[in-house]
N, C-alpha and C positions, 0 to 999 in steps of 0.2 A: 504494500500500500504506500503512497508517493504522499505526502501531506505538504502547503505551503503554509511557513508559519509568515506572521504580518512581518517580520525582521530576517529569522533564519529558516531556510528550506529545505528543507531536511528530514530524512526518516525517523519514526518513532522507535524503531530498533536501533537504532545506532545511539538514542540515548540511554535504553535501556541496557547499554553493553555498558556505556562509560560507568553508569553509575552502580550497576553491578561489581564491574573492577576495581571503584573506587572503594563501595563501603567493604569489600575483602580484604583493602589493605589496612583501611581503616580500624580494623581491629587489632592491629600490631603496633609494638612501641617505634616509632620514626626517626631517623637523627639523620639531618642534612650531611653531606658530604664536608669533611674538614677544610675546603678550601672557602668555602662558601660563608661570605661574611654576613653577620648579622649587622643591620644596621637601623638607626634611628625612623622613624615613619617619615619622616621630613628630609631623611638626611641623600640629597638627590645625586650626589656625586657617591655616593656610597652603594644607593641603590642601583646606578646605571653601570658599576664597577660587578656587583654580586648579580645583576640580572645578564651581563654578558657571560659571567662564570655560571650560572643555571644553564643558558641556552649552549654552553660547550659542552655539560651534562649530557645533556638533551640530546646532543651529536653522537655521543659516544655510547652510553649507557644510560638511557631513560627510565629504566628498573629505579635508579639509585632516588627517583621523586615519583616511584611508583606511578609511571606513566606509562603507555603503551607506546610502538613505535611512532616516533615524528617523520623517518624519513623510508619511507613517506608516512606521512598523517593520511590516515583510508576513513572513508564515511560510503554507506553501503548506499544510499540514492538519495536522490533530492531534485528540484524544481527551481530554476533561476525563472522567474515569472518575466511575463515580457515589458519590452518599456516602450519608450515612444520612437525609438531607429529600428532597434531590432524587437519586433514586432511578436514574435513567439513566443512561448516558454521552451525552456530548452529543459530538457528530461535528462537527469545523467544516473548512469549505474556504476557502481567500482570505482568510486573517485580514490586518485593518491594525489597528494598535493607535495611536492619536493622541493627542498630547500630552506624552509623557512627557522628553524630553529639554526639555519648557516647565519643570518641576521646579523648584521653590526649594530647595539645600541648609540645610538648618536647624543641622546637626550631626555632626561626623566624630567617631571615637575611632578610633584606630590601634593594634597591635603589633607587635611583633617575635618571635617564640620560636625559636630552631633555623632560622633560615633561613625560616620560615614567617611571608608578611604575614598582616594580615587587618584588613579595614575595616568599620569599619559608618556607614552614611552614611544619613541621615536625612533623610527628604526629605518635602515635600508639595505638593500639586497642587489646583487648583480645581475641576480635572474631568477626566478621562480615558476616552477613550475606546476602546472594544475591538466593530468591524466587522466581520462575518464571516457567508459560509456557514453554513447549520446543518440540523442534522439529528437530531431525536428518534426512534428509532427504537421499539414497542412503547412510551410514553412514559406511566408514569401520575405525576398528582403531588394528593394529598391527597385523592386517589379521583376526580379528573377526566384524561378520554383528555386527555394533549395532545401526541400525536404527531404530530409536522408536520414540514415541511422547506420553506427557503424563505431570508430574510436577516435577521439580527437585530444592531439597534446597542446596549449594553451601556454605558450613563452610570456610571461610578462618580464620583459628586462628591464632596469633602473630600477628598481621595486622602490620606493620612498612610502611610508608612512607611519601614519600614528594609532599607537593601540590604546582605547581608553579602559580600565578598568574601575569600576563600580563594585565599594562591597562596604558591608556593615559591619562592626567588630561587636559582637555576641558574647555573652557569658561574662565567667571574672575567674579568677587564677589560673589553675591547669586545666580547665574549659572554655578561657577565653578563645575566642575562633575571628575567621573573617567569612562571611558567606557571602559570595561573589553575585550580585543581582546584576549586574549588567557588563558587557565585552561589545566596542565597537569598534569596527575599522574604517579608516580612509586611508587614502594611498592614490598616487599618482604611479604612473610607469612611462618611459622613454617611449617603448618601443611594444605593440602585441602582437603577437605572432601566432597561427592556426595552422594546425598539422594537420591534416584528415587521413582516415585510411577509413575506405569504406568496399567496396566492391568493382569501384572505377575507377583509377589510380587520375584518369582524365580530370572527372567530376573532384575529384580532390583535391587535386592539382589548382584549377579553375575556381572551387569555392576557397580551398585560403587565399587566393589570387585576391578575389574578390571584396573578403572581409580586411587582409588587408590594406587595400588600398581605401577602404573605409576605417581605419582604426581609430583614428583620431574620434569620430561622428559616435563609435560603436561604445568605445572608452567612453564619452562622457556619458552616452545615455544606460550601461551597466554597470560601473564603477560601483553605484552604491551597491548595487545587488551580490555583484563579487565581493565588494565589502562584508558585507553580511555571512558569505558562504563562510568567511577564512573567520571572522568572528566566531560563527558557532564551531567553527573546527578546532581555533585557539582554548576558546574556552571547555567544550568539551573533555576534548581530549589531552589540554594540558594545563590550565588556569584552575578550573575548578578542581579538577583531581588532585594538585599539591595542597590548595587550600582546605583541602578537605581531609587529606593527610597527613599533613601539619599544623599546628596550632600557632596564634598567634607569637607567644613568646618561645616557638622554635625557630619563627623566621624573623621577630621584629626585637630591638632592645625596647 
């Protein structure tokens, strides 16, 4: 079953896996990696220093934050709903998403208000990649049929942006927590690129021809929606899971 949620699109099993995997670690004692610094909620040179040492974690051994793999980061289907250039919903099965825990942090700013953190972290990449099933179903784009179904790899090179985190601090001593209520993205890219492999090497050829040379048009009008996708894959699969794993004064002084 495909469900479009108002923000992220995405299957109802793929969060019943996360949170599955999540509350099984969660019944075990947690200890961050010794490299890995604890810092101040405020302290944003501190923060953007131990969240580059998390996402090298991340590259190497994601067990060690009780994460599943990042590379790729897989979500079993979902629904980029359509916008006002590209006109479809685009249907994907077997997504992997690559590269992203490769991420340079460039930039943290932190707050406090009412109990309520929230981060925005800045980040950039060389290339990112996003593999997946797909499926245009009735597909028109610029007055050409391009309804197909088959695999398509999705380049977005320059990767630039910002990841905002939202979460409330809970409890008090060895129960204090953060429970993360909101993950957004935006993000620019240089350059977007469309791979297809479907059953006409021609038609494949010809439709990333196509989208291509619309990238610019096609970027501004799904950006948000690809925002959304990598949101719910961030949080999912790797934001919520540590924070649920770790307690507050495991990761904050």
């Amino acid at each position: 079953m495909l469900v479009m949620y108002e923000r992220y699109p995405i299957m109802v099993q793929q969060v019943l896996t996360v949170l599955t995997f999540t509350l099984f670690f969660c019944t075990g004692n947690s200890q961050l990696p010794s490299d890995v610094q604890k810092c101040s909620i405020t302290d944003d040179d501190c923060l953007k220093t131990t969240i580059q040492t998390v996402l090298r974690h991340l590259q190497n051994d994601p067990s060690v934050f009780h994460v599943a793999s990042v590379q790729p980061m897989r979500l079993s289907q979902g629904v980029v709903p359509a916008g006002q250039v590209w006109t479809f919903d685009q249907y994907y099965h077997d997504v992997e998403m690559y590269n992203h825990a490769m991420s340079t942090v460039t930039h943290v700013e932190s707050s406090i208000t009412n109990n309520t953190l929230t981060f925005a972290i800045n980040i950039s990449n060389p290339d990112v990649v996003f593999k997946t099933d797909y499926e245009y179903k009735n597909a028109f784009f610029d007055g050409f049929n391009v309804t197909s179904k088959g695999k398509v790899i999705h380049h977005h090179e320059g990767y630039v942006g910002v990841v905002q985190i939202t979460g409330d601090i809970e409890g008090e001593g060895d129960t204090k927590h953060v429970t993360i209520t909101d993950v957004a993205v935006s993000f620019v890219t240089s350059k977007l690129t469309f791979d297809y492999n479907t059953a006409d090497p021609q038609f494949d050829a010809w439709l990333g021809k196509l989208f291509a040379d619309n990238m610019e048009s096609i970027f501004n009008d799904m950006k948000g929606a690809y925002g959304d996708f990598y949101a719910y894959a961030y949080n999912t699969i790797i934001i919520t899971p540590i924070f649920t794993t770790f307690s507050y004064n495991d990761l904050f002084l």
